[in-house]
Every structure is written in structure tokens, then in C-alpha cells.
C-alpha positions as CSV (number, residue, x, y, z in Angstrom):
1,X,171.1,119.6,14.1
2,X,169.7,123.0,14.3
3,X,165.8,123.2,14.9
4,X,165.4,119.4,14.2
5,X,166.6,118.8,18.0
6,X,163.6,120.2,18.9
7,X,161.1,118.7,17.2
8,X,159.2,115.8,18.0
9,X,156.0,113.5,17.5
10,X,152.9,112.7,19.9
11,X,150.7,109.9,19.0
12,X,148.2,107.5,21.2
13,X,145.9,104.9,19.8
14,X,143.0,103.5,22.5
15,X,140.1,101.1,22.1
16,X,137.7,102.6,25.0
17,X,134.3,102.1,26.6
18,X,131.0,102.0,24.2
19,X,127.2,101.6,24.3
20,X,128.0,98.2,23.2
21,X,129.7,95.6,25.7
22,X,133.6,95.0,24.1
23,X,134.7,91.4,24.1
24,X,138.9,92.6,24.5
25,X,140.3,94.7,27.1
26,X,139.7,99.0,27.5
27,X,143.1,99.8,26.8
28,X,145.5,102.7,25.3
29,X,149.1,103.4,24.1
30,X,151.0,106.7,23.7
31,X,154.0,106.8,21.8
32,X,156.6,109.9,21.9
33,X,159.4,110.1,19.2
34,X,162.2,113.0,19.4
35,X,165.4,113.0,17.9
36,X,166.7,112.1,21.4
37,X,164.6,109.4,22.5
38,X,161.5,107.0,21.8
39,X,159.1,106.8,25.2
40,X,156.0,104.5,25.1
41,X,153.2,104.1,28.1
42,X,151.0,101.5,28.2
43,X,147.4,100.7,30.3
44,X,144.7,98.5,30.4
45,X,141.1,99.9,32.1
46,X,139.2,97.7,34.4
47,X,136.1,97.2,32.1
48,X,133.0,98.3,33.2
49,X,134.8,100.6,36.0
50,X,133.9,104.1,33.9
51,X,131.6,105.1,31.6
52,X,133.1,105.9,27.9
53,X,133.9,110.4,29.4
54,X,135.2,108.9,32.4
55,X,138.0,106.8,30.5
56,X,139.0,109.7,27.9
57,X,139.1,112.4,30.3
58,X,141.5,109.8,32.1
59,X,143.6,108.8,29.1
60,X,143.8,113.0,28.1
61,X,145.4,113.3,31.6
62,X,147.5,110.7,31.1
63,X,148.9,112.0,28.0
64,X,149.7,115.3,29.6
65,X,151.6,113.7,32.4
66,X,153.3,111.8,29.3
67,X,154.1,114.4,27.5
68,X,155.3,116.9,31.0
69,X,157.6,113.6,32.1
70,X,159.7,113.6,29.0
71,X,160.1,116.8,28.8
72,X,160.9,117.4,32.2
73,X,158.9,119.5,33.3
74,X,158.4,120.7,37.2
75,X,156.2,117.7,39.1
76,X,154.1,120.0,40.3
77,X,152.1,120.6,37.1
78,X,151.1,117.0,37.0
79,X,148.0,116.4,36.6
80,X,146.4,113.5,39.4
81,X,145.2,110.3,37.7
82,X,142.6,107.9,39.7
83,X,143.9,104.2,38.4
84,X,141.8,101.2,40.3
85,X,144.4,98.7,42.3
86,X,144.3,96.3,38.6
87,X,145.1,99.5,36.8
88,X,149.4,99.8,35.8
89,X,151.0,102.5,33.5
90,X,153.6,100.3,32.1
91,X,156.2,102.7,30.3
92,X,159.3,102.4,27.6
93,X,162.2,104.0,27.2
94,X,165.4,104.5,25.0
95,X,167.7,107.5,25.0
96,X,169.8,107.5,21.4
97,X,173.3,107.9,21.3
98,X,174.5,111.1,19.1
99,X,174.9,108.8,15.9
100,X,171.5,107.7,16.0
101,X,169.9,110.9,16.5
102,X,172.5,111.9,13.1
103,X,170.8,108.9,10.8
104,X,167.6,110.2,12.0
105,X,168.0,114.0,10.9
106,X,169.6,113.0,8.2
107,X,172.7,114.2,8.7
108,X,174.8,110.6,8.5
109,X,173.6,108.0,6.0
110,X,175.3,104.5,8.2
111,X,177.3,104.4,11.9
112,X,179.3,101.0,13.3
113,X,177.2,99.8,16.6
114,X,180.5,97.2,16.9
115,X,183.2,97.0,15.2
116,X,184.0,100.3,13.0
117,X,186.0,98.7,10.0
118,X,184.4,98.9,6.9
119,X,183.2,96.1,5.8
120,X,184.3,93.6,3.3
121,X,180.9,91.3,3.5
122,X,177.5,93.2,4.6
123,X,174.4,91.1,5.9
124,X,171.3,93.7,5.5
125,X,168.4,92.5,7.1
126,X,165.3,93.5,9.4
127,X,166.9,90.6,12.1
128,X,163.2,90.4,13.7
129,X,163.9,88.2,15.1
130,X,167.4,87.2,14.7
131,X,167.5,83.3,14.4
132,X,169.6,80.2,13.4
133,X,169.4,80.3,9.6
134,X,170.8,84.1,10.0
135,X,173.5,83.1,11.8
136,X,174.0,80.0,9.2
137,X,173.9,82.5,6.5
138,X,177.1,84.5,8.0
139,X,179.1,81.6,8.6
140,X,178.6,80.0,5.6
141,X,179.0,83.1,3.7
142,X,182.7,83.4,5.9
143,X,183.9,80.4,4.6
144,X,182.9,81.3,1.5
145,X,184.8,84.5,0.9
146,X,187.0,84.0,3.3
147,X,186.2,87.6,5.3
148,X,183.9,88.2,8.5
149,X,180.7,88.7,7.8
150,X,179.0,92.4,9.3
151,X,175.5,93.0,10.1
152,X,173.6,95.8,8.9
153,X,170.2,97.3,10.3
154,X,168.5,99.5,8.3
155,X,166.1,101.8,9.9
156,X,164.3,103.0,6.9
157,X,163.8,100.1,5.2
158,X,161.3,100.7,1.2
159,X,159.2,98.0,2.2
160,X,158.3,98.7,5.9
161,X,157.8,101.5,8.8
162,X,160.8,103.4,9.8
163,X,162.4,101.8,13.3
164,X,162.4,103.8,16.2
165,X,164.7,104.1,18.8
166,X,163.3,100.9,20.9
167,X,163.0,98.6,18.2
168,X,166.9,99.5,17.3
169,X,168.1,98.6,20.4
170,X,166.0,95.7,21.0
171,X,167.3,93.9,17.2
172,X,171.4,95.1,18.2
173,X,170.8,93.2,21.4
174,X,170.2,90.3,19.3
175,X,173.5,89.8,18.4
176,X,176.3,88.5,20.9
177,X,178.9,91.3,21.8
178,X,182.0,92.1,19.2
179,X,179.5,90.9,16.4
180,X,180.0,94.2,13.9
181,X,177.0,95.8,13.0
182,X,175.9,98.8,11.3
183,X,173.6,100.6,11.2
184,X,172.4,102.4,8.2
185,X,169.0,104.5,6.9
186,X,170.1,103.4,3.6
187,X,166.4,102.4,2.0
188,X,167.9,100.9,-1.3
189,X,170.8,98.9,-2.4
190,X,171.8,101.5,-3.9
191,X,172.1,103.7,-1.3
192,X,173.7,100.7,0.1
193,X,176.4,100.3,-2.1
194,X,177.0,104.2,-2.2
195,X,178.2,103.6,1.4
196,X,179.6,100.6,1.2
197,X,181.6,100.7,-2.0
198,X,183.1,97.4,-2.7
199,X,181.1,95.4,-0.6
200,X,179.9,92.1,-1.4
201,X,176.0,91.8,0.1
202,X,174.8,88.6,1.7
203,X,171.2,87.9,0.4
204,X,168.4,85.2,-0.2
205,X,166.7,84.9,-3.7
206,X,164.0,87.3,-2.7
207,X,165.8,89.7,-1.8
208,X,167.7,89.7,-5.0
209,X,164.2,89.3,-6.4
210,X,163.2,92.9,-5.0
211,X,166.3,94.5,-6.2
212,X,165.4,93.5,-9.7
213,X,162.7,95.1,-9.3
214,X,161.9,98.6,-11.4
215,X,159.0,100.0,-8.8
216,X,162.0,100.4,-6.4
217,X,163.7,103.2,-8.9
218,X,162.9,106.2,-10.1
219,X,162.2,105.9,-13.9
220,X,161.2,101.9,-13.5
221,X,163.3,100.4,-16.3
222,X,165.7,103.1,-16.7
223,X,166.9,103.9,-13.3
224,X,166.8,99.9,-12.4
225,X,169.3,100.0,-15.4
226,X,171.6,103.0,-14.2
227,X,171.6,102.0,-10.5
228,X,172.4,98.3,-11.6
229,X,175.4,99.9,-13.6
230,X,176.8,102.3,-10.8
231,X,176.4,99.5,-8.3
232,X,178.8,97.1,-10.4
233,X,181.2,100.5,-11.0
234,X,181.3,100.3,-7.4
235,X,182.5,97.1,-7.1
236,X,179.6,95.3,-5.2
237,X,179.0,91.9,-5.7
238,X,176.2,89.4,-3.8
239,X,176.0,86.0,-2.9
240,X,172.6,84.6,-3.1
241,X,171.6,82.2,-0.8
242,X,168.4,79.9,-2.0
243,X,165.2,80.3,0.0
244,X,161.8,78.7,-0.2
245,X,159.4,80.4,-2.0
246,X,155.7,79.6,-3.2
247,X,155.9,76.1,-1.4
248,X,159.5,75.5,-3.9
249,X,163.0,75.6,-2.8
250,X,164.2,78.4,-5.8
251,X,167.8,79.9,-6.1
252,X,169.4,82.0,-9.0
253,X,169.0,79.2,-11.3
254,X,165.6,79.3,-10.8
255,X,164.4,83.0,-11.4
256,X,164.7,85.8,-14.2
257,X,166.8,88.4,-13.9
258,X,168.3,91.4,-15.4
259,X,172.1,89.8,-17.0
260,X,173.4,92.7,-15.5
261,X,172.5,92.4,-12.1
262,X,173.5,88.0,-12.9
263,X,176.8,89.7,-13.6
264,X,177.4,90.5,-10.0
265,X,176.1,87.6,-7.8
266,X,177.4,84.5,-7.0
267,X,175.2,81.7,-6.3
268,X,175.3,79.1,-2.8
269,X,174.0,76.1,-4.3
270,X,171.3,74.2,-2.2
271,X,173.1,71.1,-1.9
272,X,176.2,73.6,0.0
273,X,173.4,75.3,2.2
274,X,169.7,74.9,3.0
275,X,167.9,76.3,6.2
276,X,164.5,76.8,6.0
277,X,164.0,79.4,8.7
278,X,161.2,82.2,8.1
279,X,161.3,85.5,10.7
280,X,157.7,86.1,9.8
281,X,156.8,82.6,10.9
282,X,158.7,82.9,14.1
283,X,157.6,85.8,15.2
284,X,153.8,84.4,14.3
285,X,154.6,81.8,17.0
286,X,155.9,84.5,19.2
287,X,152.6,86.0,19.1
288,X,150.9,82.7,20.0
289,X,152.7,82.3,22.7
290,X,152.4,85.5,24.3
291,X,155.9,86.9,23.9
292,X,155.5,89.4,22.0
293,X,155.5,92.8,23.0
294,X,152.3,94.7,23.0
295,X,154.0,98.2,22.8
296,X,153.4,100.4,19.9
297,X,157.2,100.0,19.7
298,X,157.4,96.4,18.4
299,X,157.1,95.6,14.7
């Protein structure tokens, strides 16, 4: 690990007092990321309480009492911060096990959470949140080939912002325990398949979709063309599942691919399995109803 185990990132984000009045709430969140640990603190100002000094030099000393509590240092340098009786520092935390810190340094590329026999069948997938046509997926994709289907996480996924240490622990408690689950930083498939030689991958059509895709590879056409070729001298395969798309139900029948990428996949028709489940849509009504998390943690 060397020097990495000592490096680490500060960031805070606040929306605070003005000459104009605000119609949402004076509020601020710190975030600290190490390769040990992810810490978040969260507070909402009683508006109209301070003028627009009185709340930074407030959230400044805040941040320094952040910063001294996860590092441990003495109590007595703390610095005393004047909340009103509404006012609550709401704080996060989650200390990483070894492996984790490794994936984040770099230094391992995938780690068994449960369960640490490599797989036969891999599920990849962001699992925010996990839900019913997930699960659906694994079991019918059990039946189908005839092994237990594993989970994997990846934390550094191409298309979105790398998970912390909270996030990771909040999608692993998703699933019920003895479910096996990895988890990976593997960004592409093929990075994917470089770990997990001989796998077959359980995806949906858009999915597949992306991995056509020649943005995702270095030299566009050409490197869509070699990765497709090393992943099937690998010995990966997929199983497409259909999903809706554009208002239509598509499936591999239904979309243009490369023939060697076709080569490898194996199609569940619609009529075997349907479930028209979205995670973005779900966690849209989680928003509505106020269970979301309001942590910079939660993605």
C-alpha cells in the first residue's frame, strides 16, 4: 500500500445565507474519503439565525472538528461550535475491510463479500436499489444454466461515479446472507471477463447494447473488435434477458449487433421471462417519498 494509506480527500458542498431570502433550508455536507474509511456529516442552519460570515465561519469550524475526529486527533484541539437547540450534526461512517481498501489502491482488481468460489454465472449490476425483477433475473437464469447465480458490484463502474465505502456497504446489505457476491473495480466487460475467465454474464438488452458499443474501447472499432475476440477466447458467454426500451419490449432479436459478440449470447425469450422493473424509477419514488438519503454518500 505504501504512501497511498495515507492519502485522502476532503470535500464539503453548502447552500448558505444570502442578500436574497432562500426558499430551501441553510444547509452543508462534508465528505472524507481515505483508503480506510468514507465519513460524511450532515447539518441544516436555522434560517435567518446568522448572517451569511456567521454561517461560514461556523461551517469552517465544523470542518476542522471533521477533519481532527477522523484522524484522531487529541479533543482538546477542538474547536467549540455554537448550534441553536434545532441545529443536529448528523454524521456517517464505514471502516473498509483490507480487501476493499486493495480494489481501491489498485492493488486487487475483484474480492468475494460471500461466497469465495469462482463463479460459473456472474450478475453485474449497480443493484440501486436491489429489487424483484433482479432477483427474477437470477433465478430464472439458475434454471437456465443449471449453476447459482453470483452477484457482482462494481465500484468503478464507465458510466457512473466511483462508489465509496458507504454506498458499498449499503447495496451488499441488499442481498440476504450466503447470497455470493463480488465485488470488483472491473469498469469494462472486458476487464470483467479477464477476471472471471469462463464466466457466463447475466444481462438485459441494454446492457449488451453498451458493450457493443466502440466509445467504450480504445481504438472505437478496432479495440470493440479485439476485446470482443479475447472475451470469446476466454470462454465467456451471456444470456440476455429482454428489457423495455423506448416505450417497446426489445430483446436480441430486436437490435443490431456485432455477429461476433451474437456468437456469445444466448437469448431469454419474452414469453419465458418478462419483468418490467426499472431501478431508476424506484429510486425516483424513493425520492418522493422521502427515503432517500440526503448524504453526499447516496447515488
Amino acid at each position: 500500500r505504501g504512501a497511498t494509506q495515507w492519502l485522502f480527500g476532503f470535500g464539503c458542498t453548502a447552500s448558505l445565507a444570502t442578500t436574497t431570502a432562500k426558499r430551501g433550508e441553510h444547509r452543508a455536507h462534508l465528505a472524507l474519503q481515505s483508503l480506510h474509511e468514507t465519513r460524511t456529516w450532515s447539518i441544516s442552519f436555522t434560517k435567518g439565525a446568522r448572517e451569511r460570515a456567521a454561517e461560514e465561519r461556523l461551517l469552517a469550524d465544523i470542518a476542522l472538528n471533521a477533519v481532527a475526529d477522523a484522524f484522531d486527533i487529541p479533543g482538546s484541539t477542538r474547536v467549540r461550535v455554537r448550534l441553536k437547540k434545532a441545529e443536529a450534526l448528523t454524521t456517517q461512517l464505514a471502516r473498509a475491510p483490507t480487501a476493499w481498501g486493495d480494489l481501491l489502491a489498485g492493488n486487487s482488481h475483484c474480492v468475494a463479500v460471500a461466497g469465495d468460489t469462482p463463479p460459473r454465472v456472474l450478475f453485474p449490476g449497480a443493484f440501486n436499489p436491489l429489487h424483484d425483477g433482479h432477483l427474477a433475473m437470477a433465478e430464472q437464469a439458475q434454471r437456465i444454466t443449471g449453476w447459482p447465480v453470483a452477484f457482482e458490484i462494481c465500484t468503478n463502474n464507465v458510466d457512473k461515479p466511483r462508489l465509496d465505502y458507504l454506498s458499498i456497504q449499503a447495496r451488499i446489505e441488499q442481498f440476504e446472507a450466503g447470497t455470493a457476491v463480488w465485488l470488483t473495480d472491473t469498469a469494462t466487460f472486458i476487464t470483467k471477463a479477464r477476471s472471471f475467465p469462463g464466466v457466463t454474464f447475466v444481462v438485459g438488452i441494454d446492457t449488451l447494447i453498451r458493450i457493443a458499443d466502440p466509445k467504450y474501447y480504445a481504438g472505437g472499432e478496432s479495440g470493440l473488435a479485439a476485446a470482443l475476440d479475447e472475451m470469446s477466447a476466454l470462454g465467456c458467454r451471456f444470456l440476455v434477458f429482454g428489457r423495455k426500451l423506448d416505450d417497446a419490449f426489445r430483446t436480441l432479436q430486436d437490435v443490431a449487433l456485432p455477429e461476433a459478440l451474437l456468437m456469445m449470447c444466448k437469448a431469454v425469450p419474452e414469453a419465458a421471462f418478462r419483468k418490467d422493473v426499472s431501478s431508476t424509477r424506484l429510486r425516483g419514488a424513493r425520492v418522493k417519498t422521502g427515503r432517500a438519503s440526503n448524504s453526499p454518500s447516496s447515488s
